[in-house]
C-alpha positions in Angstrom: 54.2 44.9 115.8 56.8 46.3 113.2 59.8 48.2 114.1 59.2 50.3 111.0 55.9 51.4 112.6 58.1 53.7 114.9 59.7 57.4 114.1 62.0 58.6 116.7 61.0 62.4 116.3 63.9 65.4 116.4 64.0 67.2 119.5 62.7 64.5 121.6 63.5 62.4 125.0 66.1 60.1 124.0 64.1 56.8 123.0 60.7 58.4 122.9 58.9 57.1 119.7 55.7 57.4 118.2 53.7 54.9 116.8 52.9 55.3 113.3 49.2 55.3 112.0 49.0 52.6 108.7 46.3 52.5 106.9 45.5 49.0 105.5 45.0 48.4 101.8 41.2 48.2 101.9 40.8 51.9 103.8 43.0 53.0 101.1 40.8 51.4 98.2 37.5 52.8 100.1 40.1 56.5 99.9 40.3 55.9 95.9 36.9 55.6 95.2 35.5 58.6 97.6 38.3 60.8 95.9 36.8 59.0 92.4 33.4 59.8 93.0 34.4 63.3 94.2 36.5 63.8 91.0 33.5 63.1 88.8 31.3 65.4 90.7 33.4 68.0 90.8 34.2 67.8 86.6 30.4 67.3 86.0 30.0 70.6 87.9 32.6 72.1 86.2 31.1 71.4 83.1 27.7 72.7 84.2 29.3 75.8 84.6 31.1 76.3 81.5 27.9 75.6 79.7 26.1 78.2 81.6 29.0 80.7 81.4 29.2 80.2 77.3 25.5 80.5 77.2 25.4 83.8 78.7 28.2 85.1 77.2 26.7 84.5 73.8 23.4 85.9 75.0 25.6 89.3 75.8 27.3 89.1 72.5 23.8 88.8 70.4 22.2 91.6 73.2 25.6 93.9 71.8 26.9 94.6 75.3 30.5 94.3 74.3 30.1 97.7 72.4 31.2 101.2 74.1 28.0 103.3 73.8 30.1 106.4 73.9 28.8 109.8 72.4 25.6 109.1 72.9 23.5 111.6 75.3 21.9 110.3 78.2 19.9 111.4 81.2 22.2 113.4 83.6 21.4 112.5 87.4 21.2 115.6 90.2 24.5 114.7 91.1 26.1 115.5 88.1 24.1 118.6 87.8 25.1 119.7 91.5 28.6 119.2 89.8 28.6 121.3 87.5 26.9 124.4 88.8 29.4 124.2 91.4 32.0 123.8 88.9 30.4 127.0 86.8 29.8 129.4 90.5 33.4 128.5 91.2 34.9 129.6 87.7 32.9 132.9 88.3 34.9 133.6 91.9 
């Protein structure tokens, strides 16, 4: 047992310590390669993603949804009809 495996911690009992938990050089090898593996996962995924994302948004751009369609007429709902004859009866009072 090491002495320097011991932290007295603030605002304890006088001489109370607490042993420290070391990990050993081969749990932090097995650490290095699970946070590898993970890193390489997570970047292929990433790249899965952009892929898909750049694929749609090129779809949208040859579709022509990134133009206003303003001006033009379209159908108008009830609600917007209910609107204005309720706009037009309270113009009349």
């Amino acid at each position: 047992m090491n002495i320097n495996d011991f932290v007295i911690l603030p605002g304890s009992k006088a001489g109370t310590s607490v042993r420290l938990k070391t990990k050993t050089v081969k749990d932090l090898q097995l650490e290095k390669v699970q946070l590898e593996k993970e890193n390489r996962e997570m970047e292929k995924r990433l790249r899965q993603l952009q892929s898909s994302m750049s694929r749609e948004k090129e779809e949208r751009r040859k579709l022509g949804a990134y133009h206003w369609r303003s001006g033009q007429a379209g159908a108008v709902t009830i609600q917007a009809r209910a609107l204005a004859q309720s706009n037009e009866i309270r113009k009349k009072v």
